[in-house]
C-alpha positions in Angstrom: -1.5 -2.4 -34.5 -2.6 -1.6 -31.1 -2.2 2.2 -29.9 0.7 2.8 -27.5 -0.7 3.5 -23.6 2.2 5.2 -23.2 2.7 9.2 -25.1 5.8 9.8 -26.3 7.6 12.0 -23.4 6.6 8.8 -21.3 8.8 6.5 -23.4 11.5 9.1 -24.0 11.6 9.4 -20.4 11.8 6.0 -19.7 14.3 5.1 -22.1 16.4 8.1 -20.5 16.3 6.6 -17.2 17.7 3.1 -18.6 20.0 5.0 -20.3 21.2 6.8 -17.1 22.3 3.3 -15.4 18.9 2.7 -13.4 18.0 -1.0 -13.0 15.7 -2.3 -16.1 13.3 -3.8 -13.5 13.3 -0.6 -11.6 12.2 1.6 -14.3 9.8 -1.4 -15.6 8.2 -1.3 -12.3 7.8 2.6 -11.7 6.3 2.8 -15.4 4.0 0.3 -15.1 4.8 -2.7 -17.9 6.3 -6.1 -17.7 10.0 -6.4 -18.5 8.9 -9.0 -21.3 7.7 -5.9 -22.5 
């Protein structure tokens, strides 16, 4: 399998974010991958 880009405080924070009610296509595009992703 392919290493992550991402460490893990970067996903953590991410998912956080989602979490916290912000649009899934707005956190997508701040961090950088596809929603497909």
């Amino acid at each position: 399998m392919k290493a992550s880009k991402f460490s893990e405080a970067q996903i953590a924070f991410v998912l956080k974010q989602a979490e916290d009610g912000t649009a899934v296509g707005e956190v997508c595009r701040k961090a950088g991958i596809s929603e497909a992703t």
